[in-house]
Backbone as ProteinMPNN parsed JSONL, in Angstrom:
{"seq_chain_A": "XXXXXXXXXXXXXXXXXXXXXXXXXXXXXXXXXXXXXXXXXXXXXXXXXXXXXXXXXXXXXXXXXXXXXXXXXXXXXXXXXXXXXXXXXXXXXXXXXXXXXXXXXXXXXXXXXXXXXXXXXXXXXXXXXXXXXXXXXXXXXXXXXXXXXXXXXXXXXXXXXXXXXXXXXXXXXXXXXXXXXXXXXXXXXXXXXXXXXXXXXXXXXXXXXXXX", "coords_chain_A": {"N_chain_A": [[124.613, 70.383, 74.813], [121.884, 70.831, 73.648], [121.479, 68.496, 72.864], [121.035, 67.456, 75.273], [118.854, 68.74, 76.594], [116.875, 67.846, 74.701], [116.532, 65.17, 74.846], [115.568, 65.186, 77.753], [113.569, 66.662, 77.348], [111.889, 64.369, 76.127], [111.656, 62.794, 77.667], [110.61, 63.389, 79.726], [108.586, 65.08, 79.235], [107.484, 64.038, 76.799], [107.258, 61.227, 77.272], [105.019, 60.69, 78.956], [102.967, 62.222, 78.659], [102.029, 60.714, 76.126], [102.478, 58.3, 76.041], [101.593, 57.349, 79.03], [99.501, 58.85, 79.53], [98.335, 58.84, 77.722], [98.263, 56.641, 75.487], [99.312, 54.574, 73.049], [99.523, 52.769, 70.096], [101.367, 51.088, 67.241], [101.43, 50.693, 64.236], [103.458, 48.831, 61.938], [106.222, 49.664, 62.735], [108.855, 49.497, 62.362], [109.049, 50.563, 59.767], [109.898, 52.892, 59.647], [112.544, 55.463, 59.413], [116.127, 55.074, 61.135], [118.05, 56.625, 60.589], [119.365, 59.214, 59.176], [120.144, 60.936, 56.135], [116.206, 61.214, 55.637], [112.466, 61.201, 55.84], [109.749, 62.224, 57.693], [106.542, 62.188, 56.426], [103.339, 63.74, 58.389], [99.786, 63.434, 59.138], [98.413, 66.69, 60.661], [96.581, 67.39, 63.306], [96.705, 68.104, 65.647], [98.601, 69.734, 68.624], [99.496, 67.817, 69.998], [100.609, 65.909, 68.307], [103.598, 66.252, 67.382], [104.462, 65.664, 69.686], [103.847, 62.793, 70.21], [104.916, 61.718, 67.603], [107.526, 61.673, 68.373], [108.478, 59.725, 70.506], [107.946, 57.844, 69.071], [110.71, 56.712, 68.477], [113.457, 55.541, 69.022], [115.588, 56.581, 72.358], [117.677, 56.566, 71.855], [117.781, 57.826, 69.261], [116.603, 60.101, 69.105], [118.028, 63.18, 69.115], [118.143, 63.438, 66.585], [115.88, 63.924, 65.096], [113.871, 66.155, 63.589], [111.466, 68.681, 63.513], [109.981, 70.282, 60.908], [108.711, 73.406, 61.304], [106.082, 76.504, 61.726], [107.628, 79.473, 61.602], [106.701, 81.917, 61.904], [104.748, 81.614, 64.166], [106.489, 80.322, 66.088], [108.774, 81.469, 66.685], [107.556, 83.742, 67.966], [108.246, 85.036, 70.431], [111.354, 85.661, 72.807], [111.113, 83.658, 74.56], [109.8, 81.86, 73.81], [110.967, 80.866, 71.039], [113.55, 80.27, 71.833], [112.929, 77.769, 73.604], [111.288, 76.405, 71.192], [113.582, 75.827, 68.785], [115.582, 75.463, 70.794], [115.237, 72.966, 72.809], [112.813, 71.962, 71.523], [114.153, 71.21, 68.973], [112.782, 72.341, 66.826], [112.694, 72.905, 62.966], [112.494, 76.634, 61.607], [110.191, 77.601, 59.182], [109.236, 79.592, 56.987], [106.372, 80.737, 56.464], [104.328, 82.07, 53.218], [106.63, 84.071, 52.829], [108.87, 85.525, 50.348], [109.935, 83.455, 48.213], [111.904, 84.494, 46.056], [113.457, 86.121, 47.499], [114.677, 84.615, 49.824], [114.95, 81.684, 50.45], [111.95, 79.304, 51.882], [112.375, 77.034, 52.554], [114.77, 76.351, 53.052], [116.731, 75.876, 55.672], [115.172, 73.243, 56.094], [116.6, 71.689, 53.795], [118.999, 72.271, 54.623], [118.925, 70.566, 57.174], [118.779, 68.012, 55.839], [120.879, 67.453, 54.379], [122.588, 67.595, 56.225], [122.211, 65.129, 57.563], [119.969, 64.54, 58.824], [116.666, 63.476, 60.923], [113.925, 64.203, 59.312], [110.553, 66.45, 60.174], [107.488, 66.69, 58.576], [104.463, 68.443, 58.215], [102.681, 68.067, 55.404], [99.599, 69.316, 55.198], [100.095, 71.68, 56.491], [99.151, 73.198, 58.466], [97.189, 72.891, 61.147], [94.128, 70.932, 61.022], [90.614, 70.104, 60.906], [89.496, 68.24, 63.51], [90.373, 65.103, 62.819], [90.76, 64.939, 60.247], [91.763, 64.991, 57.505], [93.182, 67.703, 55.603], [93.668, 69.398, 52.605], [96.94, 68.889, 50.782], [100.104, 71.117, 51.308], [102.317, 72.151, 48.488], [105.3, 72.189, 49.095], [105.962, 70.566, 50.049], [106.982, 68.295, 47.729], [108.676, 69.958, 46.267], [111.242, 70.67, 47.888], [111.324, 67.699, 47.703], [112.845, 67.031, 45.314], [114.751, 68.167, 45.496], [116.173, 66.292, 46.894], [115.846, 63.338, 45.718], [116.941, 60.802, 46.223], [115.926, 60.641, 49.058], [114.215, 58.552, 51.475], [110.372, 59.298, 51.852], [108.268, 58.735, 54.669], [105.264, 58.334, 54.915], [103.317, 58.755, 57.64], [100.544, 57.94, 59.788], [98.364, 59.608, 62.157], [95.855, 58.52, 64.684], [93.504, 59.529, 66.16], [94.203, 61.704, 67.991], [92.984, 64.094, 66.882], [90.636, 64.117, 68.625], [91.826, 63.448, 71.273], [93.17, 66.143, 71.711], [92.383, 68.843, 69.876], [92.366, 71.286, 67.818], [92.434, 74.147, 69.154], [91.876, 73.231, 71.922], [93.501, 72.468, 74.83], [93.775, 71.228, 77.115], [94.7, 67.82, 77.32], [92.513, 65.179, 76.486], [92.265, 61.742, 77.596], [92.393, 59.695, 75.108], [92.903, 56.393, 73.274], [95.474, 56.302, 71.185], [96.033, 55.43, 68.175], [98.577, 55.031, 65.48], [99.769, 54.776, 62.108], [102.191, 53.327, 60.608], [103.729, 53.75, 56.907], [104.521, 52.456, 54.127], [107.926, 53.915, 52.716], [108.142, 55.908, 50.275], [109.446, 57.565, 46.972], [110.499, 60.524, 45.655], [108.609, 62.054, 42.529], [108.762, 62.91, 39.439], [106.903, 64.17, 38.378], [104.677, 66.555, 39.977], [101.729, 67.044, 40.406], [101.279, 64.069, 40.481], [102.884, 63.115, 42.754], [102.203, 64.473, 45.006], [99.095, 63.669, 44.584], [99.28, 60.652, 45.141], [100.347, 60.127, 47.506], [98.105, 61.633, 49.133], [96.473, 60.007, 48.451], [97.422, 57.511, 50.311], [97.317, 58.576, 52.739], [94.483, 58.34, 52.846], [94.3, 55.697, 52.482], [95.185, 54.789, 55.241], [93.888, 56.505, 56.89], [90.932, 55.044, 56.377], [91.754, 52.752, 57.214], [92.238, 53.386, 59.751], [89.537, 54.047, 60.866], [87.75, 52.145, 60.262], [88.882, 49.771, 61.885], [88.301, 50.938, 64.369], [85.561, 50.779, 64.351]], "CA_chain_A": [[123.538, 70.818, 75.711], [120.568, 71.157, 73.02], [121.089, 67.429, 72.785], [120.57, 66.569, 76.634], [117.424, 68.951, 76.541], [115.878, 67.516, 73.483], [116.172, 64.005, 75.772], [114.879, 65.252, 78.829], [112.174, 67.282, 77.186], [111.117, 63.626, 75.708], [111.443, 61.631, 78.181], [109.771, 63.92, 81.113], [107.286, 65.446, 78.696], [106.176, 63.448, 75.711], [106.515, 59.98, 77.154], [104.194, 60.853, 80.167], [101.209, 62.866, 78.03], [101.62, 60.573, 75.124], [102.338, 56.879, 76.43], [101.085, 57.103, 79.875], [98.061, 59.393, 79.641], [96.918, 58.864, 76.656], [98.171, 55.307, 75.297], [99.291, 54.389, 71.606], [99.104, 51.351, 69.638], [102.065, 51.705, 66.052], [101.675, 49.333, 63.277], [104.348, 48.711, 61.386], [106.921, 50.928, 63.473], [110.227, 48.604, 61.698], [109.398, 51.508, 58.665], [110.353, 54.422, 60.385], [114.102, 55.595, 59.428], [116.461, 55.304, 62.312], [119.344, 57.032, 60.273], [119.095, 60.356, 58.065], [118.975, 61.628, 55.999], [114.843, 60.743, 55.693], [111.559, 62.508, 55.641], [108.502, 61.818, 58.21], [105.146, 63.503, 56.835], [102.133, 62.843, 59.215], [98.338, 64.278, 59.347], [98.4, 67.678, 61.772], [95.246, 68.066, 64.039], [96.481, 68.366, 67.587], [99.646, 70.245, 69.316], [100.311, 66.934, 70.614], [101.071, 65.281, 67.042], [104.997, 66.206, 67.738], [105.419, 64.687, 70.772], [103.187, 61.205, 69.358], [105.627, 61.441, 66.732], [109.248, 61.737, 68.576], [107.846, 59.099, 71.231], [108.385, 55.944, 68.272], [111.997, 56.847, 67.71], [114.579, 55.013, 70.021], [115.959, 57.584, 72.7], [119.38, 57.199, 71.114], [118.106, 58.213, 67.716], [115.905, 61.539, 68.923], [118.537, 63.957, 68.618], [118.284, 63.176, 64.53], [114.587, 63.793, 64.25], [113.764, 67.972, 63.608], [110.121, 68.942, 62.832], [109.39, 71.736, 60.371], [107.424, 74.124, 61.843], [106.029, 77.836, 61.02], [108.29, 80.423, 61.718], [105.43, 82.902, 62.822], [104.145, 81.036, 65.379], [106.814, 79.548, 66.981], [109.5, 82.402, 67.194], [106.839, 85.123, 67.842], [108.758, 85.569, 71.335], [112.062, 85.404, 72.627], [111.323, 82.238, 75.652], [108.866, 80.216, 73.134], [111.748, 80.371, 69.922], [114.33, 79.369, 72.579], [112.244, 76.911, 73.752], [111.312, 75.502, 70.373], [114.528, 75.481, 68.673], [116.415, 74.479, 71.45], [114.677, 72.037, 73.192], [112.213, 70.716, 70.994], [114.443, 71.128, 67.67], [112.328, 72.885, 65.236], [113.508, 73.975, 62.103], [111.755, 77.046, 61.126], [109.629, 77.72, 58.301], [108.998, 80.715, 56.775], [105.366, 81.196, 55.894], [104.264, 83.164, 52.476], [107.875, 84.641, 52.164], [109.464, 85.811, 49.056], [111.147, 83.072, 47.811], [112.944, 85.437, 45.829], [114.617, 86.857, 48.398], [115.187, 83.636, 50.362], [113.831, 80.505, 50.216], [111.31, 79.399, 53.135], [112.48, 75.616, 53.018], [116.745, 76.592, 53.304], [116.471, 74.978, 56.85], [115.468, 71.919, 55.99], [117.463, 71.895, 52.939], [120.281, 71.938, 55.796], [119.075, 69.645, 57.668], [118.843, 66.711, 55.271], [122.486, 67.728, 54.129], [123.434, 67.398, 57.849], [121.598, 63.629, 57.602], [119.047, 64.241, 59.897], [115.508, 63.136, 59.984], [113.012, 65.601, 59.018], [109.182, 65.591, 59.844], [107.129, 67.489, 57.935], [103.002, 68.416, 58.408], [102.112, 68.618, 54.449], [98.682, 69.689, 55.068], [100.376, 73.509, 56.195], [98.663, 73.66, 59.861], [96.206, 71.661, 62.394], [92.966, 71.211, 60.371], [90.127, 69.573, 61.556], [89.716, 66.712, 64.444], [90.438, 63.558, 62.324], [89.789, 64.859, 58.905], [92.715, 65.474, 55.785], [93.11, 68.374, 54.209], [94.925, 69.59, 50.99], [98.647, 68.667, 50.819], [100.892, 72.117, 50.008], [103.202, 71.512, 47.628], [106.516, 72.544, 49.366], [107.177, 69.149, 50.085], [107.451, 68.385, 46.378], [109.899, 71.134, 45.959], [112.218, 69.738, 49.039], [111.524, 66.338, 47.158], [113.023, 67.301, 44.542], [116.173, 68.384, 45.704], [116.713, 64.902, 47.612], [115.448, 62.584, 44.993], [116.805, 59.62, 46.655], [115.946, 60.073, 50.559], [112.979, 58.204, 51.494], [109.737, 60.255, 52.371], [107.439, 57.542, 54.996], [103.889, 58.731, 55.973], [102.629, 58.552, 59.394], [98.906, 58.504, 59.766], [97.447, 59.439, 63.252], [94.38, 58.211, 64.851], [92.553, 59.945, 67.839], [94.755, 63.058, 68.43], [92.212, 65.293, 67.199], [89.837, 63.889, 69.535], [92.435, 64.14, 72.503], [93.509, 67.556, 71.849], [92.347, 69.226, 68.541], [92.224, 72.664, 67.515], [91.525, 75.161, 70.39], [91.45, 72.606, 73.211], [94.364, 73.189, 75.79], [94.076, 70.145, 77.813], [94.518, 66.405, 76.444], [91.575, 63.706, 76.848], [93.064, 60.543, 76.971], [92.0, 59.025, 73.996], [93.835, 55.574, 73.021], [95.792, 56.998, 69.645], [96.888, 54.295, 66.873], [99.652, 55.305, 64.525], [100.192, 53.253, 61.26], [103.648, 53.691, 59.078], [103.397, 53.466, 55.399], [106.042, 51.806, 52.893], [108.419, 54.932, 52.299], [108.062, 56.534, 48.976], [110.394, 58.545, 46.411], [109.705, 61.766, 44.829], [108.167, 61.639, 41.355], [108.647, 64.265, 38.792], [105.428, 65.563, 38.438], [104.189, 67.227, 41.163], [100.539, 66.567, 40.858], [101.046, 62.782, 40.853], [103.649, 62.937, 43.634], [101.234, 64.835, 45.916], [97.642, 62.513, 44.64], [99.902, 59.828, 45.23], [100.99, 60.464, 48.659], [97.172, 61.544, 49.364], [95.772, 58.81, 48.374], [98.43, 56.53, 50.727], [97.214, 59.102, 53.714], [93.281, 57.834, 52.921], [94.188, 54.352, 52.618], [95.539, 54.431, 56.432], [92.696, 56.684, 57.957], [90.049, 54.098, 56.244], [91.874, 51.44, 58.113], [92.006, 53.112, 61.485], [88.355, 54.025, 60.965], [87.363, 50.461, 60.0], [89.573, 49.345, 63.094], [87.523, 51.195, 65.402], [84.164, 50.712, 64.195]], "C_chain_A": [[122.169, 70.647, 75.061], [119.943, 69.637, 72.849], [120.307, 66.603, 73.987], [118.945, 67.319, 76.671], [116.728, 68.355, 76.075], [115.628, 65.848, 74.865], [115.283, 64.007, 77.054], [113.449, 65.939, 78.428], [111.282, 65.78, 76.481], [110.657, 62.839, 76.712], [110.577, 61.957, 79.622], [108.423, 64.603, 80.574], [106.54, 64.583, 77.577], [105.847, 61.851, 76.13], [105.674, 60.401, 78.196], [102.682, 61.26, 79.858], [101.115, 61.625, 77.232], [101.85, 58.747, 75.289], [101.819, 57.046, 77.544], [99.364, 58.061, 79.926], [97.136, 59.161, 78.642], [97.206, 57.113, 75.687], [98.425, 54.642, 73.541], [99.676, 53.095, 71.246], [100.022, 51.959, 67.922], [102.092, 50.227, 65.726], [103.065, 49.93, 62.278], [106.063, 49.681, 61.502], [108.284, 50.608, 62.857], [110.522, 50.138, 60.136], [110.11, 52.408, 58.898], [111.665, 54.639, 60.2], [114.555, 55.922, 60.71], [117.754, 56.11, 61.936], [118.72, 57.925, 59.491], [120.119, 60.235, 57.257], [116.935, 60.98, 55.157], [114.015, 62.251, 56.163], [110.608, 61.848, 56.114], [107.492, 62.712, 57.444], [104.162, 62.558, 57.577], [101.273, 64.324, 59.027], [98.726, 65.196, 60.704], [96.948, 67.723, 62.196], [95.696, 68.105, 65.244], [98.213, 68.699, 67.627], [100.331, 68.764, 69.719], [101.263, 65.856, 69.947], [102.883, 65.004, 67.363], [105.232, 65.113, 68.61], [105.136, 63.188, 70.733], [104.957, 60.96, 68.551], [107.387, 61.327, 67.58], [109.442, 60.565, 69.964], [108.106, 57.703, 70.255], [109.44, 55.736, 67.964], [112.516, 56.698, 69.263], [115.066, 56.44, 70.423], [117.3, 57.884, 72.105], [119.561, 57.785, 69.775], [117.357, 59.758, 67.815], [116.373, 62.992, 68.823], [118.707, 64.308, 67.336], [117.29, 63.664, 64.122], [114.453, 65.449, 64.526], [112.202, 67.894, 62.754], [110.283, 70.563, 62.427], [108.95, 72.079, 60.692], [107.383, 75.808, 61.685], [106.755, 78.475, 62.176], [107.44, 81.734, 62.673], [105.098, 82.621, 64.068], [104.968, 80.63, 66.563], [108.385, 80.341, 67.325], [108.542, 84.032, 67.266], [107.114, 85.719, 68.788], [110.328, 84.955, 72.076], [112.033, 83.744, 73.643], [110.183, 80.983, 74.696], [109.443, 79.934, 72.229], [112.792, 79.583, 70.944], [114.426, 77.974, 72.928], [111.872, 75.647, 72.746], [112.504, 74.913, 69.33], [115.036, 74.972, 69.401], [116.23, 72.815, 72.402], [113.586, 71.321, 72.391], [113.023, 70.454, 69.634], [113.817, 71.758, 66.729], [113.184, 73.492, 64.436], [112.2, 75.203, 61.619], [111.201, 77.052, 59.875], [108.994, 78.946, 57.665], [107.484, 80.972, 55.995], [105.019, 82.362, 54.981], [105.279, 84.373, 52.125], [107.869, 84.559, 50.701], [110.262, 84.837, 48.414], [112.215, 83.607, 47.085], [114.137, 85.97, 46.389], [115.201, 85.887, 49.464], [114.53, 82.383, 50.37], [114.052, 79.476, 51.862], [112.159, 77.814, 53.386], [114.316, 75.348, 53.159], [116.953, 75.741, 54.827], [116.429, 73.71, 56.766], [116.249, 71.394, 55.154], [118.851, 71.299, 53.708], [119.905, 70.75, 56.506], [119.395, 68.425, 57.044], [120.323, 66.482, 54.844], [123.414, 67.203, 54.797], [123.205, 65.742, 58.372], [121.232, 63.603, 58.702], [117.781, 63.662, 59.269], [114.239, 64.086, 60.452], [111.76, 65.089, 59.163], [108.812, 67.077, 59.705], [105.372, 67.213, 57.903], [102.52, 68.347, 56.736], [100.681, 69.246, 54.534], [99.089, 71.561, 55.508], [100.075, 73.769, 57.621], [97.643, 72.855, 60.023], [94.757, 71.843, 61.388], [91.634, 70.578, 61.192], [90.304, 68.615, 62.138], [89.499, 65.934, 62.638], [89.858, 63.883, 60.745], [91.137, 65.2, 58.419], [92.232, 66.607, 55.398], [93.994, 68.6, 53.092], [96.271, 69.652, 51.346], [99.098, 69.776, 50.436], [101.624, 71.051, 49.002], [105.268, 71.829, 47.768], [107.348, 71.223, 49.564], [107.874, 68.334, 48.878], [108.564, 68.789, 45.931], [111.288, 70.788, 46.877], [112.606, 68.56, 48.323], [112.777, 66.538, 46.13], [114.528, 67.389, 44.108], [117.126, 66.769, 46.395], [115.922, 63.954, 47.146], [115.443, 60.856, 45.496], [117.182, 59.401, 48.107], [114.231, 59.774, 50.198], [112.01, 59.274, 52.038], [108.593, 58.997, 53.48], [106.382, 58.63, 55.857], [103.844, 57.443, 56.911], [101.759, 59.263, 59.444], [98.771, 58.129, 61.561], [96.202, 59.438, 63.37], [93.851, 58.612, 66.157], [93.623, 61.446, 68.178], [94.047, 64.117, 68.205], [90.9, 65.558, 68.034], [90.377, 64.273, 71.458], [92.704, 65.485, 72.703], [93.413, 68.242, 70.753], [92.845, 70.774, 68.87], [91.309, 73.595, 68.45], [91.521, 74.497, 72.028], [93.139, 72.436, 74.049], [94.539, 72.291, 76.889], [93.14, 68.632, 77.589], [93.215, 65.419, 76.717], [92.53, 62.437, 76.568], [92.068, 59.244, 76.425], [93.076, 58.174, 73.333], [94.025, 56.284, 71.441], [96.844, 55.777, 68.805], [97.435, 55.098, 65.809], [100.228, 54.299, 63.687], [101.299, 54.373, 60.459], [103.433, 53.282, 57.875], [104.441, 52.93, 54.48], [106.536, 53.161, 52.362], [108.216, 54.972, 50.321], [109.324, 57.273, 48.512], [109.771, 59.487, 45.677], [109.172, 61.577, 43.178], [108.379, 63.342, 40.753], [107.722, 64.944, 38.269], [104.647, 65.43, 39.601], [102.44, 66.731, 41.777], [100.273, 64.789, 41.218], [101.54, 62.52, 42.153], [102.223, 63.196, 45.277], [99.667, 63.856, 46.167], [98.402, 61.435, 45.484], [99.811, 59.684, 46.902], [99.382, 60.828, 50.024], [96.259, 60.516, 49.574], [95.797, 57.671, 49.832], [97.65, 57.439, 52.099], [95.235, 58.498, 53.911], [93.033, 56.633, 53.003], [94.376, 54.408, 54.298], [94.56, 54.903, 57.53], [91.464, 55.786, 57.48], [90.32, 53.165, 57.191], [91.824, 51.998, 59.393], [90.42, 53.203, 61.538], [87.177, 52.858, 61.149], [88.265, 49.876, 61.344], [88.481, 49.789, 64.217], [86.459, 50.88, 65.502], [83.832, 48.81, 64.534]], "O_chain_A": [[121.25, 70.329, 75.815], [118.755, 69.332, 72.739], [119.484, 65.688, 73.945], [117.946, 66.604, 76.761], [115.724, 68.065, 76.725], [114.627, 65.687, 75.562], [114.487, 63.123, 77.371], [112.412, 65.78, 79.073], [110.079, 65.948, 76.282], [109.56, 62.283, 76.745], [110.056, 61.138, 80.378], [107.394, 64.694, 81.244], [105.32, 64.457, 77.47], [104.864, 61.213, 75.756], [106.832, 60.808, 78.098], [101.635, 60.913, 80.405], [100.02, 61.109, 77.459], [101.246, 58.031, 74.49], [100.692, 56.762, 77.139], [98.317, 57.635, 80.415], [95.909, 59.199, 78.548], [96.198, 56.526, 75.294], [97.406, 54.263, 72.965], [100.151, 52.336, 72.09], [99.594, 52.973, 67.371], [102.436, 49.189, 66.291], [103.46, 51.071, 62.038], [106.755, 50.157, 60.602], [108.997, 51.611, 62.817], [111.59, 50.547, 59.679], [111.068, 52.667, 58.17], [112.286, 53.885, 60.949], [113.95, 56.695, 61.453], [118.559, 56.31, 62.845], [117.607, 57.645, 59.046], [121.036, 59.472, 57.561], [116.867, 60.347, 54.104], [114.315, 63.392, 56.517], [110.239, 60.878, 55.452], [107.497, 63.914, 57.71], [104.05, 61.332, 57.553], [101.596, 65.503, 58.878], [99.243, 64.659, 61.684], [96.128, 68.115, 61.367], [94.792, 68.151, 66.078], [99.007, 68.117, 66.889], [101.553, 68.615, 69.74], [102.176, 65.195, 70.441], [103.38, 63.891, 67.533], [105.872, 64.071, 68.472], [105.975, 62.38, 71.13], [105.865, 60.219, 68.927], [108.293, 60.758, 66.972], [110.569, 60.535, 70.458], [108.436, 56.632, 70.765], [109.649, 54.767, 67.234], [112.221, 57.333, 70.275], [115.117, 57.37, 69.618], [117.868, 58.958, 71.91], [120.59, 58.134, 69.195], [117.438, 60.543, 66.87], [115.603, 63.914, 68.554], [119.314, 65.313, 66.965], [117.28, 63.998, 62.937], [114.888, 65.946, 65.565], [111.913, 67.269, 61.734], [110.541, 71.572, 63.083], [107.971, 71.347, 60.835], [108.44, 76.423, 61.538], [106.615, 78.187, 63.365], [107.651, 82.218, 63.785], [105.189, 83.435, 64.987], [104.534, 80.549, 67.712], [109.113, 79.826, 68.174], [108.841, 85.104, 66.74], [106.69, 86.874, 68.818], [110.507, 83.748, 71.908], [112.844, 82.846, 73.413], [109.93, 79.792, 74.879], [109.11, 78.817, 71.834], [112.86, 78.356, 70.873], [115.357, 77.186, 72.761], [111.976, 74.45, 73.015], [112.473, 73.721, 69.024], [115.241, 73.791, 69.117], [117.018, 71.875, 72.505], [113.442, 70.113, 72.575], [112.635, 69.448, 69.041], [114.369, 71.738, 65.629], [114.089, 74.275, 64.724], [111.085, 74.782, 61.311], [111.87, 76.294, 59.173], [107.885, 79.146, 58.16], [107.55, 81.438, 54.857], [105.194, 83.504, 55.407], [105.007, 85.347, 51.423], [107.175, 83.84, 49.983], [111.345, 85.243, 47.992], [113.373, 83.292, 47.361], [115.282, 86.185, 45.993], [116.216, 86.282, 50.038], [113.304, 82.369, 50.251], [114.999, 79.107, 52.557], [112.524, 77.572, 54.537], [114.884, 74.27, 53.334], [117.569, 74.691, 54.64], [117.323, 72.978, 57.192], [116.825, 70.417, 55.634], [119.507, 70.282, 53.481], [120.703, 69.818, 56.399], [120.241, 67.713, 57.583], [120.866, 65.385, 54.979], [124.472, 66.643, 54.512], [123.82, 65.214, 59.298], [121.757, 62.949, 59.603], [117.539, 63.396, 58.091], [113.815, 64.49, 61.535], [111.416, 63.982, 58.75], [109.266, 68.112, 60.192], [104.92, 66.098, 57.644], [101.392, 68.83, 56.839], [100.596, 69.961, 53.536], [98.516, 72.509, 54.971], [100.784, 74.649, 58.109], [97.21, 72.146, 59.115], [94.422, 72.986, 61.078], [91.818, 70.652, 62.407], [91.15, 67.838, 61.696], [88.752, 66.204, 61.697], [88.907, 63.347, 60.178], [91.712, 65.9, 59.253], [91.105, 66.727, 54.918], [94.974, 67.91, 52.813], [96.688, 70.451, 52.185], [98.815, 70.009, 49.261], [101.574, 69.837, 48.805], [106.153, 71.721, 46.919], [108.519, 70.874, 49.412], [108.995, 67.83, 48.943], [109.365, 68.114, 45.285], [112.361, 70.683, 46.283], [113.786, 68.235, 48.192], [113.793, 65.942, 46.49], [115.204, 67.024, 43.147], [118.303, 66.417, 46.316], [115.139, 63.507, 47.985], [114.58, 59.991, 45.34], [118.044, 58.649, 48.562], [113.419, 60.234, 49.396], [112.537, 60.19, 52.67], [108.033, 58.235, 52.691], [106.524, 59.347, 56.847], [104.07, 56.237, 56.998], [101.677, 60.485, 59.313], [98.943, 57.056, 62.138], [95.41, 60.021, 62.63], [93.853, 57.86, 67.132], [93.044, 62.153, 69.003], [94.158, 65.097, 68.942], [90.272, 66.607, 68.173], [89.835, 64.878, 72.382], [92.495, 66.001, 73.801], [94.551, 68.443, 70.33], [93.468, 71.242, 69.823], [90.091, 73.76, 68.522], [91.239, 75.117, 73.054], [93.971, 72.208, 73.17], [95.464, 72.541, 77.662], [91.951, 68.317, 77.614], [93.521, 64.811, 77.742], [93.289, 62.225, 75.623], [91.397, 58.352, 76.945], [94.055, 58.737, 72.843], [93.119, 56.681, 70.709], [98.032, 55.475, 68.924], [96.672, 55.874, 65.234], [100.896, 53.327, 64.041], [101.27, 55.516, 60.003], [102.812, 52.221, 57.813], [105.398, 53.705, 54.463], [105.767, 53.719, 51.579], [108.197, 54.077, 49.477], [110.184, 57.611, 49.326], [108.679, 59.342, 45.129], [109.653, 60.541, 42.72], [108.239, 64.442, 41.289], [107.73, 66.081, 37.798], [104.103, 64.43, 40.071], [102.038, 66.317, 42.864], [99.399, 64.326, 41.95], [100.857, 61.77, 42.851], [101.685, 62.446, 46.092], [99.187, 63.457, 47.228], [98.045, 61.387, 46.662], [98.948, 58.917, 47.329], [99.377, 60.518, 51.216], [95.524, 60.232, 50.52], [94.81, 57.141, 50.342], [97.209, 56.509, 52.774], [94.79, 58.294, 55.041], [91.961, 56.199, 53.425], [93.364, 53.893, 54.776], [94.301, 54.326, 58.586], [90.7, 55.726, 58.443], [89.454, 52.719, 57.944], [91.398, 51.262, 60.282], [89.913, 52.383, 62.303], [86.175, 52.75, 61.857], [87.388, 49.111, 61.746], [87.881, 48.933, 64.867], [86.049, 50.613, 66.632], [82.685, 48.365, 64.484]]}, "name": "protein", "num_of_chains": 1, "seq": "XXXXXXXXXXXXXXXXXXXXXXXXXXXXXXXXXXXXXXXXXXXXXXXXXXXXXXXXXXXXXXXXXXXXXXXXXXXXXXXXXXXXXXXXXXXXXXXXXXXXXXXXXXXXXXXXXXXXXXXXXXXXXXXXXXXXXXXXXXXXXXXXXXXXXXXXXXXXXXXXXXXXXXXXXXXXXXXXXXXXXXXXXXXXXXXXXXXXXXXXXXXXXXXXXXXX"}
């Protein structure tokens, strides 16, 4: 059942906002894992990021793909956790927990186990329209444990212009999405993360330089 939802919630809700209203343009889309276990991260500025993102993955492979997402926010009632677990897939995330007493990233942990494919916001939450901010470092720590699944950024372009932070209904703004040559984890943390930063500034230069 959670599987036929997840289909119908793509194919009646995200292709309709996110190919017909608003219009996307994906370079190098051949990167993208069609088998798990794998690891999407992409730039967060707009609610609509998800459904961009589950929109480049063949309908026969979107039961595979599960986005991390905070725990707080998205079981804070019982018809919007329903909702996001069951129909869109999230795995939760446990924000500022104890790891001590459980650890926030056990979820995905499972999932990758289960050889799905995981997408993951590193920046933590929606930051500004069209700007990067600081990478946590949880994805590191995930890395870590799955040394040899690939991790492939996905840089969006125009989503925080269509629907950023605060705004509640989409502009349709054409949105280009470039894939990046998957990566592997590195054992030190700060390079892994520059690294991975860096690779997220090379791709918004080029959509920037694209547009201009």
């Amino acid at each position: 059942m959670n599987r036929l939802l997840r289909l119908l919630f793509v194919v009646l809700i995200a292709y309709p906002v996110v190919l017909a209203w608003l219009g996307v343009s994906v370079a190098n889309r051949k990167r993208l894992p069609i088998k798990g276990p794998g690891i999407i991260i992409a730039n967060h500025n707009s609610h609509l990021d998800l459904l961009t993102l589950l929109t480049l993955f063949p309908l026969s492979k979107v039961h595979l793909v599960h986005p991390a997402a905070a725990a707080d926010y998205f079981l804070k009632n019982g018809w919007i956790a329903w909702f996001a677990t069951r129909v869109v897939g999230i795995i939760p995330v446990v924000r500022g927990g104890d790891p001590k007493q459980s650890n926030p990233l056990a979820g995905c942990i499972q999932a990758l186990q289960e050889g799905k494919i995981l997408i993951l916001f590193p920046e933590g939450t929606r930051g500004e329209p069209e700007r990067l901010s600081e990478f946590k470092s949880g994805l590191w720590y995930l890395c870590q444990k799955f040394p040899e699944v690939p991790v492939t950024p996905v840089f969006m372009h125009g989503l925080g212009r269509a629907m950023g932070k605060g705004q509640w209904i989409p502009v349709p703004f054409f949105i280009d999405v470039y894939v990046d040559e998957p990566v592997y984890c590195h054992a030190d943390k700060a390079v892994f993360i520059s690294d991975l930063k860096q690779r997220f500034e090379v791709l918004q230069n080029n959509a920037q330089g694209r547009e201009s």
